[in-house]
TORMARZA-8478 format. One record per residue: residue number from 1; x, y negated, z negated of N, C-alpha, C, O, CB in turn. Coordinates in Angstrom, 1 decimal, padded with zeros to 4 digits. Glycine has a CB too. Layout:
NUM/X/Y/Z/X/Y/Z/X/Y/Z/X/Y/Z/X/Y/Z
...
//
This chain:
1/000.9/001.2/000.0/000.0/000.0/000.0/000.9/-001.2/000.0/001.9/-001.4/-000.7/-001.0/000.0/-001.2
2/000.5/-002.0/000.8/001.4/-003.4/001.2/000.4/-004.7/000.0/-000.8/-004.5/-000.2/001.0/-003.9/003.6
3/000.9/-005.4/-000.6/000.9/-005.9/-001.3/001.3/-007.6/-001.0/002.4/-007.6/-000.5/001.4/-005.0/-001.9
4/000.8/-008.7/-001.2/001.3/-009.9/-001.2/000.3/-010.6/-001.7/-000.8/-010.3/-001.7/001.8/-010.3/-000.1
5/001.0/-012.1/-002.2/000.5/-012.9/-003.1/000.2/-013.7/-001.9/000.6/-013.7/-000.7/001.4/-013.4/-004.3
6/-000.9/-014.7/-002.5/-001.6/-015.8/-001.8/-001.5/-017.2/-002.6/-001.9/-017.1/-003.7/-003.1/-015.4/-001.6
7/-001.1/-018.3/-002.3/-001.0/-019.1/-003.2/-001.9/-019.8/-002.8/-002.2/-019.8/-001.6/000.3/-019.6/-003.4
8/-002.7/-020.7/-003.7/-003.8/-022.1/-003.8/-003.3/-022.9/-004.0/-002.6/-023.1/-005.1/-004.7/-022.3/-004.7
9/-003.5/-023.9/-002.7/-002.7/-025.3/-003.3/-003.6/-026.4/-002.8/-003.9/-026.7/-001.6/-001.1/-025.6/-002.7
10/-004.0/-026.8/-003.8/-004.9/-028.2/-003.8/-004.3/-029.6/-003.3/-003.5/-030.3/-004.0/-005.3/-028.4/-005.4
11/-004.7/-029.9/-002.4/-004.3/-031.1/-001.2/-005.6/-032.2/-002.1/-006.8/-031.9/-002.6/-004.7/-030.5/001.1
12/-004.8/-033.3/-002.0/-005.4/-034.7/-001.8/-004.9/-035.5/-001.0/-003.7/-035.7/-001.0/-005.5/-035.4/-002.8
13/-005.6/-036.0/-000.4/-005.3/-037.4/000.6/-006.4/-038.4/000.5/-007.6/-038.1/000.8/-005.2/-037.1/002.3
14/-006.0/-039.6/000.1/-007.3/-040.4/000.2/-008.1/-039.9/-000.7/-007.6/-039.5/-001.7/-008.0/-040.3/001.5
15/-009.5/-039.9/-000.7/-010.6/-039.8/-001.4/-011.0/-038.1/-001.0/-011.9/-037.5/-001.5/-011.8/-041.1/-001.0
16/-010.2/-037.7/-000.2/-010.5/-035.9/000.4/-009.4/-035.4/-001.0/-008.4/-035.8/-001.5/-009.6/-035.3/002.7
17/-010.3/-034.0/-001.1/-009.4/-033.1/-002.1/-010.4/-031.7/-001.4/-011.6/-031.5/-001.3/-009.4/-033.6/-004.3
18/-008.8/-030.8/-001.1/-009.4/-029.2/-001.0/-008.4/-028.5/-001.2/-007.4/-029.2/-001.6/-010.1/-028.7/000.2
19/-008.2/-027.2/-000.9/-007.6/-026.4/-001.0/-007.1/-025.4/000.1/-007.8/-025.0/001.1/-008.2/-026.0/-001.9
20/-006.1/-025.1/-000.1/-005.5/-024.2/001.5/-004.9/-022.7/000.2/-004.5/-022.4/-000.9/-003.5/-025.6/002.8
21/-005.1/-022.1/001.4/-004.3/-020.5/000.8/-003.1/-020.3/001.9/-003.0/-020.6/003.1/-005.7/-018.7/001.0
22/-002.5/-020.0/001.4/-001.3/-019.4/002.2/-000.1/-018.3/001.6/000.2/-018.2/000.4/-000.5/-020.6/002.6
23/000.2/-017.8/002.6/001.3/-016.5/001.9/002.4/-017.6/001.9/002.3/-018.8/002.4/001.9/-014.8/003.1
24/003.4/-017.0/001.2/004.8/-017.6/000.9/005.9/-017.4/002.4/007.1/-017.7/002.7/005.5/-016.6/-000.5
25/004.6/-016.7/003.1/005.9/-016.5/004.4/004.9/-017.4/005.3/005.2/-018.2/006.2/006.3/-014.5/005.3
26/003.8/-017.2/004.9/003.6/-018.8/005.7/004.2/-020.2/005.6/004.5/-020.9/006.6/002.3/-019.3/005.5
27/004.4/-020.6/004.3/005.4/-021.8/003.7/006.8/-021.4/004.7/007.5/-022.3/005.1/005.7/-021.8/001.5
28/007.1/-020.5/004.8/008.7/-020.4/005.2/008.4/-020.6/006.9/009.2/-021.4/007.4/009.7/-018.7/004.7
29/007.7/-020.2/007.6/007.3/-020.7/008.9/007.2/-022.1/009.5/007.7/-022.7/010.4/006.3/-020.3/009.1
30/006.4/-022.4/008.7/006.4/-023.8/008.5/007.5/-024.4/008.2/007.8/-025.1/009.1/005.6/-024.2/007.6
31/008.4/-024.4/007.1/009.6/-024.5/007.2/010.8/-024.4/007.9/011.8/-025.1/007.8/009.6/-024.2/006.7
32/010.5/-023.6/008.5/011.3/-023.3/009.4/011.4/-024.2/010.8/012.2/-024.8/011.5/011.1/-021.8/009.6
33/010.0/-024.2/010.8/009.9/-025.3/012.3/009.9/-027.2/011.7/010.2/-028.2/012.4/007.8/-024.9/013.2
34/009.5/-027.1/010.5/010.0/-028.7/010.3/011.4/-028.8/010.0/011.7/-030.0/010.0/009.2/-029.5/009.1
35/012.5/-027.7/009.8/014.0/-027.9/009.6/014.4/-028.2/011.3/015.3/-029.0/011.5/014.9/-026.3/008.8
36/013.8/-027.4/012.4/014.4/-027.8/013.6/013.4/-028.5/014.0/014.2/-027.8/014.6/015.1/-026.8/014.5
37/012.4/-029.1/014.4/012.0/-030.2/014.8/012.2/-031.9/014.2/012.2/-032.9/014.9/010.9/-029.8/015.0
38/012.3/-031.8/013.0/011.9/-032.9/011.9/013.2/-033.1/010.8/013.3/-033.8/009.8/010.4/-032.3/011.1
39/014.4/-032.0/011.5/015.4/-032.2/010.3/015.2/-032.1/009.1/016.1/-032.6/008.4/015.8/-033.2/010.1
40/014.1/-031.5/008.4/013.8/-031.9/007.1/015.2/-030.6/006.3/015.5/-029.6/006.9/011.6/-031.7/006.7
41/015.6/-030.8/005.3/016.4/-030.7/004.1/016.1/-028.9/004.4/015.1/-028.4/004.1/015.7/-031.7/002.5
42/017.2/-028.2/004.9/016.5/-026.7/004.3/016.8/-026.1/003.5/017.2/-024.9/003.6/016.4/-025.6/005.1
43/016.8/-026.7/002.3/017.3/-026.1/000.6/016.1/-026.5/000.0/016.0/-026.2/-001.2/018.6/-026.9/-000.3
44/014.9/-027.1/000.9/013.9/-028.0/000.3/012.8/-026.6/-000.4/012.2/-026.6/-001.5/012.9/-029.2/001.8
45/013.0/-025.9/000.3/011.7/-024.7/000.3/012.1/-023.8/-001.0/013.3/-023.5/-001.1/011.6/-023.6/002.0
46/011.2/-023.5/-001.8/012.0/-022.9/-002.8/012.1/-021.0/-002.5/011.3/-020.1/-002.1/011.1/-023.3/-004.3
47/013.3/-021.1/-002.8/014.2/-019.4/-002.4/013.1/-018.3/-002.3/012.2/-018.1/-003.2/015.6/-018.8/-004.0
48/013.2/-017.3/-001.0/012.3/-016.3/-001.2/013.3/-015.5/-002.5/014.5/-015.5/-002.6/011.8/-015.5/000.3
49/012.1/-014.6/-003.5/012.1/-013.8/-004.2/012.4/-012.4/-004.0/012.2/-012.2/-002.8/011.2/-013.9/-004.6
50/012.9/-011.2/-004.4/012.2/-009.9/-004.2/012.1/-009.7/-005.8/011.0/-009.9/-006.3/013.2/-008.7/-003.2
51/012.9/-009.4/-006.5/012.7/-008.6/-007.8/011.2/-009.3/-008.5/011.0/-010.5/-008.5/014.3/-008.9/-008.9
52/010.4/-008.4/-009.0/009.4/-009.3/-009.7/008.4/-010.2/-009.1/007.6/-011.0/-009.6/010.2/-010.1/-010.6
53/008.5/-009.9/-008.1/007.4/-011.2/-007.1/006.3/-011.7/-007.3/005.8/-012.8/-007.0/006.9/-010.9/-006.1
54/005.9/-010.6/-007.9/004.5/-010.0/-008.6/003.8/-010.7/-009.6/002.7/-011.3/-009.8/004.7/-008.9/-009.3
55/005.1/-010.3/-010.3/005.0/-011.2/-011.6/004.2/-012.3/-012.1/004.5/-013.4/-011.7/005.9/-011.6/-011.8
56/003.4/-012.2/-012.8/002.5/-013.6/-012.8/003.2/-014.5/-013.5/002.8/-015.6/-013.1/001.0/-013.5/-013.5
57/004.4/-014.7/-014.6/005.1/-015.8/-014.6/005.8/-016.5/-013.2/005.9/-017.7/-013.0/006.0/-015.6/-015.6
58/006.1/-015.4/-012.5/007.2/-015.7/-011.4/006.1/-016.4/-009.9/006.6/-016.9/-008.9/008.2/-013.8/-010.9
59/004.4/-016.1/-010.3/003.5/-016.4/-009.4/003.1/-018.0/-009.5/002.7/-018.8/-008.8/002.4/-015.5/-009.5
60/003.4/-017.8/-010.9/003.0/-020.0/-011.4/004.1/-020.3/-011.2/004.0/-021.0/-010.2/002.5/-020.9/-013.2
61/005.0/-020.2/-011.4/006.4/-020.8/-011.0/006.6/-021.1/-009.4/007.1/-022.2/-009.0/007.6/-019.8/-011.6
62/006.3/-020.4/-008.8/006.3/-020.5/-007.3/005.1/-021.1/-006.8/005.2/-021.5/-005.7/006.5/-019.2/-006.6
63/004.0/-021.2/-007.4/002.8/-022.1/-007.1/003.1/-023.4/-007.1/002.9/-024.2/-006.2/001.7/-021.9/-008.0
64/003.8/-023.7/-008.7/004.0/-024.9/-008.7/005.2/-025.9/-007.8/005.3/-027.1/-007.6/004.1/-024.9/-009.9
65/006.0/-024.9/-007.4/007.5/-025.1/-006.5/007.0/-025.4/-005.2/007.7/-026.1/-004.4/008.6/-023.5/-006.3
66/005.9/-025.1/-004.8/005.1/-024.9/-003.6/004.2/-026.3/-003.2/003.8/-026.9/-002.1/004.1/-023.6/-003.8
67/004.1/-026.5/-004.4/002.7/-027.8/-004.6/004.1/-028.8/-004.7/003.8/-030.0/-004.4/001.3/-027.7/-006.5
68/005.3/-028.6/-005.0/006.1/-029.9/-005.3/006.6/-029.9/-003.6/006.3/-031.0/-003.2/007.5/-029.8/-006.8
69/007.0/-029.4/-003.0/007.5/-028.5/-001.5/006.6/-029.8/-001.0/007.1/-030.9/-000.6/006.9/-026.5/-001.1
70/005.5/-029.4/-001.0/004.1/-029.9/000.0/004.2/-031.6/-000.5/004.6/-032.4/000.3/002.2/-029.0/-000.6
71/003.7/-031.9/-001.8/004.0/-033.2/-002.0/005.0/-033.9/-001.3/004.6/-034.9/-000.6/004.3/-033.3/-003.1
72/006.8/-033.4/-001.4/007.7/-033.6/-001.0/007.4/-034.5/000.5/007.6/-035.6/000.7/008.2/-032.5/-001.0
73/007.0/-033.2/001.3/006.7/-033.2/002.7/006.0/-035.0/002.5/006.6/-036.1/002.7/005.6/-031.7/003.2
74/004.7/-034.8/002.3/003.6/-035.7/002.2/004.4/-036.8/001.9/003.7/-037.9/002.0/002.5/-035.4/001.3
75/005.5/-036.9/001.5/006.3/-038.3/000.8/007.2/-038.4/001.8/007.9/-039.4/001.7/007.1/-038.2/-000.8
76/007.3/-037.5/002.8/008.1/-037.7/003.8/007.7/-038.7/004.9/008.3/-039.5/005.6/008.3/-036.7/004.2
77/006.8/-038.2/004.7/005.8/-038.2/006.4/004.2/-039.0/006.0/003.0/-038.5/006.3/005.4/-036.1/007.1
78/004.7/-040.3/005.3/003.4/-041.2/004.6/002.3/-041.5/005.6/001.1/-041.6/005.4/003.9/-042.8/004.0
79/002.9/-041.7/006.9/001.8/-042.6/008.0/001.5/-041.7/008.8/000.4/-042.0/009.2/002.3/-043.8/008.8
80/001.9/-040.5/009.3/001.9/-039.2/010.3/002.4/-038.3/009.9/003.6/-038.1/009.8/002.5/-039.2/011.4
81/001.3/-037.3/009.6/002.0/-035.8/009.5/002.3/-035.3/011.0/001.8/-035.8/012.0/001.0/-034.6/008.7
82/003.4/-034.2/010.9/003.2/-033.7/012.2/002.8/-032.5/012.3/002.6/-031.8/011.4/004.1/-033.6/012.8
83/002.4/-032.3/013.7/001.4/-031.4/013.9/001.2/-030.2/013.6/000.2/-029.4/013.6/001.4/-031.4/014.9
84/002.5/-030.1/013.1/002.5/-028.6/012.6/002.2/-028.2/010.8/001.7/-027.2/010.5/004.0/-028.2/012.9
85/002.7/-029.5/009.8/002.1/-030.2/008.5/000.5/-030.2/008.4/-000.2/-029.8/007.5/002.7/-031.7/008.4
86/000.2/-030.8/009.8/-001.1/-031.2/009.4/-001.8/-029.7/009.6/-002.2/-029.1/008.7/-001.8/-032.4/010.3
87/-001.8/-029.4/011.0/-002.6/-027.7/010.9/-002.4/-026.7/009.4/-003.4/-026.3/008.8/-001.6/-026.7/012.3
88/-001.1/-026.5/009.0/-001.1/-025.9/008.0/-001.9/-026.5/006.6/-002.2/-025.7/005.8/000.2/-025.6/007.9
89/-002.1/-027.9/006.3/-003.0/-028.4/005.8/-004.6/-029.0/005.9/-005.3/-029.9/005.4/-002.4/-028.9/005.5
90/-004.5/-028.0/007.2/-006.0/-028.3/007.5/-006.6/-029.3/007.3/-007.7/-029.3/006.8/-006.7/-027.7/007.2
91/-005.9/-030.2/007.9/-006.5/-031.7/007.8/-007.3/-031.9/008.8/-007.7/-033.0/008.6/-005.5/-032.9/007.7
92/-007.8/-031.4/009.9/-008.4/-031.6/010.8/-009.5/-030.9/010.4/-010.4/-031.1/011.2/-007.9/-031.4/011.8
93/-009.8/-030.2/009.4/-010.9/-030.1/009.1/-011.8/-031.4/007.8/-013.0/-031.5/007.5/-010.7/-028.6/008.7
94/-010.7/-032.1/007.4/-011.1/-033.0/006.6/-010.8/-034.8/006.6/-011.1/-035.7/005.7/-010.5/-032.3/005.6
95/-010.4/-035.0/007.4/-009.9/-036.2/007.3/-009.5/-036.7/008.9/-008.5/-036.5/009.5/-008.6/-036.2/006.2
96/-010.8/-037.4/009.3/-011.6/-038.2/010.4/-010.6/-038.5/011.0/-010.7/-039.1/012.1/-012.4/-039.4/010.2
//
C-alpha cells in the first residue's frame, strides 16, 4: 500500500481566504519550475524527508515550513504571481 501525506494550506489574498491540498511533491514541482524560470532561491523549499514522514510531529512541522514557503513566494511576487504560483493556488478560481 502506497501511502502519502496531503498538506492544507490556507491562502489569503485580499478579502479571499481558502484552502488548497497538495502533496509535498507537488510543492517540489512547483519549485522546481519557479528555480528555472523565476530564479527563485532553491534552498527556499523545505528538504524532502524519508525517515518518519509520517509522523504527525514531522507532518506540522512540514505544514508549517510549507505555509512559510508559500508566504515567501507571495512576498516575492506582490503585484503578479506567475502562472505557474497562481494555478497551484488556484487563484483563478477565486480572485476576479
Amino acid at each position: 500500500i502506497l501511502s502519502f501525506q496531503v498538506y492544507i494550506i490556507q491562502v489569503s489574498v485580499g478579502n479571499h481566504q481558502w484552502t488548497v491540498k497538495h502533496r509535498y511533491s507537488d510543492f517540489h514541482d512547483l519549485h522546481e519550475k519557479l528555480v528555472s524560470e523565476k530564479k527563485i532561491d532553491k534552498n527556499l523549499l523545505p528538504p524532502k524527508k524519508i525517515i518518519g514522514k509520517n509522523s504527525k510531529s514531522l507532518v506540522e512541522k512540514r505544514q508549517k515550513e510549507l505555509e512559510i514557503y508559500l508566504q515567501t513566494l507571495l512576498l516575492k511576487f506582490p503585484v503578479t504571481a506567475p502562472k505557474v504560483l497562481s494555478h497551484f493556488l488556484h487563484f483563478y478560481l477565486y480572485v476576479s
